[in-house]
C-alpha positions in Angstrom: -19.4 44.8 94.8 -16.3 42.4 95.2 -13.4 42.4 92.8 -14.2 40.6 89.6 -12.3 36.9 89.8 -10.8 37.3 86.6 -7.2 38.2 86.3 -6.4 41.6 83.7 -2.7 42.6 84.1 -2.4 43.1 80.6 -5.0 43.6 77.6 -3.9 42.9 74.7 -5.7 45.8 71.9 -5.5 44.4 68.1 -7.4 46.0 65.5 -10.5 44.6 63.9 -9.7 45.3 60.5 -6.8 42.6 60.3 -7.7 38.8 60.7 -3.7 38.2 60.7 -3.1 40.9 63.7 -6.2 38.9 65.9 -4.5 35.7 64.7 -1.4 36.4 66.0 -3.0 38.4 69.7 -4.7 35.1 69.9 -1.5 33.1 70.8 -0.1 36.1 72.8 0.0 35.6 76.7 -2.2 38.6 77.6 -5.0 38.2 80.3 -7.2 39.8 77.7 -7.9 40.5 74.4 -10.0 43.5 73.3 -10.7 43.6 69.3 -10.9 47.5 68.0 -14.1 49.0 66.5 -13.0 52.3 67.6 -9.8 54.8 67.1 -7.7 51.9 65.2 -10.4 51.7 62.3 -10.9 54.1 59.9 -14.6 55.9 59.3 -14.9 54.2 55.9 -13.8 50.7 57.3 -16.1 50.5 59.9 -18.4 47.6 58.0 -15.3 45.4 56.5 -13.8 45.5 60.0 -17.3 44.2 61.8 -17.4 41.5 59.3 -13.6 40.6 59.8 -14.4 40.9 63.5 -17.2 38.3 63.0 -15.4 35.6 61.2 -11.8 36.0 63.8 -14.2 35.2 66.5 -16.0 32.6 64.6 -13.0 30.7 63.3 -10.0 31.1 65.7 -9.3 29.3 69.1 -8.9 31.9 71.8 -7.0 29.9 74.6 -8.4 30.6 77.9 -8.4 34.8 77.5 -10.9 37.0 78.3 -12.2 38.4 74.7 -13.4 41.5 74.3 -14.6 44.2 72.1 -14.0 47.8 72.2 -16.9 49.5 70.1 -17.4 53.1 68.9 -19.0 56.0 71.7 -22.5 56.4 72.1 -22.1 59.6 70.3 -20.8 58.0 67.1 -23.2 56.7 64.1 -21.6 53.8 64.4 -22.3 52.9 68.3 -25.7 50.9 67.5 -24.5 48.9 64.1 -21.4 47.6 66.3 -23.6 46.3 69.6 -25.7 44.7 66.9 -22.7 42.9 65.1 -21.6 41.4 68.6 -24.5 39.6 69.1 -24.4 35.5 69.0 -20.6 36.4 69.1 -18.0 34.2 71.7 -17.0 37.3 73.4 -17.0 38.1 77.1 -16.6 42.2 77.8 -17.6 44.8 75.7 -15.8 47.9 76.3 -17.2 51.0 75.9 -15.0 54.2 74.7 -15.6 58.3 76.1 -17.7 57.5 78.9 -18.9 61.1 80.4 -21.4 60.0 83.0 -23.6 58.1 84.2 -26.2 58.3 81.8 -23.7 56.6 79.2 -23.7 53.7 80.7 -26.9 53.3 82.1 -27.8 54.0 77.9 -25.3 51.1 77.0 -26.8 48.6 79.8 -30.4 48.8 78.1 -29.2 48.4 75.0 -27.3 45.2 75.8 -30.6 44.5 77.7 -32.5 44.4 74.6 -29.9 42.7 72.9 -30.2 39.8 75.8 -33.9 39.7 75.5 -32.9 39.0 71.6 -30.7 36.1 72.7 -26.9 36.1 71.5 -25.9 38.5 74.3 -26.2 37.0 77.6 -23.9 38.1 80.5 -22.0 40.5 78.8 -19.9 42.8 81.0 -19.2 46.3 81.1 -15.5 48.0 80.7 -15.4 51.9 80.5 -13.0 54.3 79.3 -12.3 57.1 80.9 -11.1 60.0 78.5 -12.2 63.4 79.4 -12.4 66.1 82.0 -16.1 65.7 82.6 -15.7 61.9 82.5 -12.9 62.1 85.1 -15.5 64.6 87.0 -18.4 62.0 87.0 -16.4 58.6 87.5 -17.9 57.9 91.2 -21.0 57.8 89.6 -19.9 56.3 86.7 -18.0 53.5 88.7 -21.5 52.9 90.4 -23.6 53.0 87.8 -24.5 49.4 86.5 -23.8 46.1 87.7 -22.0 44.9 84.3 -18.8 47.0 85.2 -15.7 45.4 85.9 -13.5 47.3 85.2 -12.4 51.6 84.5 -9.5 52.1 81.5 -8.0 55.2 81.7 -7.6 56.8 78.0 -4.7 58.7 77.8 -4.5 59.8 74.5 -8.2 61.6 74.4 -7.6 63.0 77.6 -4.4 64.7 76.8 -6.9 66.3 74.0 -9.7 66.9 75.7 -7.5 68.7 78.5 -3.9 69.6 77.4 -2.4 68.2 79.8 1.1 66.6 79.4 1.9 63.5 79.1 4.6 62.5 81.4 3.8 60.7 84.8 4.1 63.8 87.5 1.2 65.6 85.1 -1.2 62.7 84.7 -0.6 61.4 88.5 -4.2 63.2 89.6 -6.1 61.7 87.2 -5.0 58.2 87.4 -5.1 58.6 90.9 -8.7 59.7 90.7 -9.5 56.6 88.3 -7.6 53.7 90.5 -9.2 55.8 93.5 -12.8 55.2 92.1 -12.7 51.6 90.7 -11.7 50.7 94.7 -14.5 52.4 95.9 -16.7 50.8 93.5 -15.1 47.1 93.8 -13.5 46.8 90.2 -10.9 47.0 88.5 -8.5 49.7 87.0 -6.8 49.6 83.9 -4.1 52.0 83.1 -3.4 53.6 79.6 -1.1 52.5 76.6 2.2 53.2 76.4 3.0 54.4 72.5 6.9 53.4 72.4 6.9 49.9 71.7 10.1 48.9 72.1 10.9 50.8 74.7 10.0 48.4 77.5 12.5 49.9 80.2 10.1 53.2 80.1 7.5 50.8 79.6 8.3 48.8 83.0 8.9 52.3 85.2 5.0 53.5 84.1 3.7 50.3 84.8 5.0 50.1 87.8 4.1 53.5 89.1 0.6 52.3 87.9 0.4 49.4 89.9 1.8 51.6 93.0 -0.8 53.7 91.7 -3.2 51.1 92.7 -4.3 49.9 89.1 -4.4 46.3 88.8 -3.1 46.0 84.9 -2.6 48.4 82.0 -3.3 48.0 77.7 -0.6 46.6 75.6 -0.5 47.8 71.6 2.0 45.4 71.2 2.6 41.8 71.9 6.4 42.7 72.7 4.8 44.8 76.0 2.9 41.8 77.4 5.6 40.2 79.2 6.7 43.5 81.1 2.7 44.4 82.0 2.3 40.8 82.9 5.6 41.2 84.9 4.9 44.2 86.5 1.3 43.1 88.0 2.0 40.3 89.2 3.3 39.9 93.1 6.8 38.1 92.6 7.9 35.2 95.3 9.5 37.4 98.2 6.1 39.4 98.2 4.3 36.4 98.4 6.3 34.5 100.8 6.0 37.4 103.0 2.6 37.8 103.0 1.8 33.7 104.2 4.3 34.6 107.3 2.2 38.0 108.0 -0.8 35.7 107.8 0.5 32.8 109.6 2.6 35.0 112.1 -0.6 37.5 112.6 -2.9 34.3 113.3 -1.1 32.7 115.3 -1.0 36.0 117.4 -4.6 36.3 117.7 -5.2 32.9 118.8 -3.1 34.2 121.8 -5.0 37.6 122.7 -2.1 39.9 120.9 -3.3 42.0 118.2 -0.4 43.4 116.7 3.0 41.8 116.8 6.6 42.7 114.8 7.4 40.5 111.9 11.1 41.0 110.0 11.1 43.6 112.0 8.1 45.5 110.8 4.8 46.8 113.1 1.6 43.7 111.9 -1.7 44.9 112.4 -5.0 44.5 111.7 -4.6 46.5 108.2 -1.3 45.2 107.5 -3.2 41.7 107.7 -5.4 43.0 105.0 -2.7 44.0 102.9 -1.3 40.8 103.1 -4.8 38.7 102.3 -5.0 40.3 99.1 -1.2 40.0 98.2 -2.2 36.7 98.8 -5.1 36.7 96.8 -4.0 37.6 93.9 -1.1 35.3 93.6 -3.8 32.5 93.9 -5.6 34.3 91.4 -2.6 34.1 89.1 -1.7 30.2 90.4 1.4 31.5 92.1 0.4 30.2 95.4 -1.3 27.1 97.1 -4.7 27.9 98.6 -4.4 28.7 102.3 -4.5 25.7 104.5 -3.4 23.1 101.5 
């Protein structure tokens, strides 16, 4: 599976109880936005929130973001009633919380199935949160396991309490490691967790930085006020992207002659730092920072 096309440096998450809150992520510059059925709604607000849900996505203008929904676990009562309010509905992702294996998401893929057959649900994709121990255990096969992922989120807050780990970045380094590690494998994407202090954006800017060395490829925002530094932080800035075109112009030009490694600003070019390069270069054209190659 190649990378999806879309871009997802930051999502945006808004709760679904508050017409004003999705109102106001709607004008917000995040990649995505993901309306909350799950942790940020209360048990006895689960139906008002659904029908707020319903009319925000029926009545407000979303820009070009990619709009999605997280719903409550398979293991909830309320997994089935929120699948079923999503359908006819103008979003584009559904993601799915405390995935532990496999069998979760194949169990989520036929019910969207259904929901297809139904009409209202058509081409739906798949992002899973990873929040527990035996998720983390299972998340090759969870990666793998249906054609609709995109994308793996890392849930910090549930896996701190499912595993008592601390929350700092040298404590949770194997696990986001292990989820960055498996979305590559797979070919999609890796999302790293929320960061709670929201105006802190100096801490905010060293963890999502150490996430995108990590190999993730954005991270959730709570707050509009931590868009800008996500957005910041995933995106490959000018020098990075004028060195990659002269690695792929220099390298090039040195196969064309027989050579197939040469020294550019004074660092060894081979065939993997030519990879490296491509998809520098690939995601600044994903993001419009670049012209395509050869223009």
């Amino acid at each position: 599976m190649n990378q999806p096309a879309i871009v997802r440096r930051s999502q945006l998450v808004t709760p679904a109880s508050s017409l004003k809150m999705i109102e106001k992520g709607a004008k917000v510059d995040c990649d995505s936005l993901i309306i909350d059925l799950e942790d940020a709604i209360a048990p006895d607000k689960k139906d008002e929130a659904r029908i707020i849900m319903r009319n925000a996505l029926t009545v407000l203008h979303f820009e070009h973001k990619e709009i999605g929904v997280r719903i409550n676990g398979l293991e909830s009562p309320w997994f089935l009633d929120d699948l079923l309010a999503l359908g006819g509905m103008p979003i584009d992702t559904i993601v799915v919380p405390k995935v532990h294996g496999a069998e979760d998401v194949h169990a989520c893929e036929a019910m969207v199935r259904q929901l297809e057959l139904r009409g209202g649900m058509a081409g739906k994709t798949l992002q899973l949160l990873i929040e527990s121990a035996r998720g983390l255990e299972n998340i090759t096969e969870i990666a793998r396991a249906s054609s609709r992922c995109e994308a793996l989120i890392f849930g910090v807050g549930d896996y701190i309490a499912d595993t008592g780990i601390a929350f700092n970045s040298r404590a949770l380094w194997y696990a986001r490691s292990r989820v960055a590690a498996a979305a590559a494998a797979a070919g999609i994407q890796a999302l790293d967790h929320v960061h709670p202090e929201v105006a802190n954006s100096a801490a905010l800017a060293v963890e999502a930085a150490e996430a995108r060395d990590l190999g993730f490829t954005g991270k959730w925002a709570i707050h509009p006020l931590q868009v800008p530094v996500i957005n910041e932080a995933f995106s490959p800035n000018e020098k990075q992207i004028a060195q990659a075109q002269r690695v792929i112009e220099a390298y090039e030009q040195s196969l064309a002659r027989g050579i197939g490694a040469i020294v550019v600003d004074g660092t060894l070019v081979d065939e993997a730092s030519l990879k490296i390069a491509r998809r520098h270069q690939g995601a600044a054209l994903k993001m419009g920072r670049c012209a395509s190659p050869g223009s």
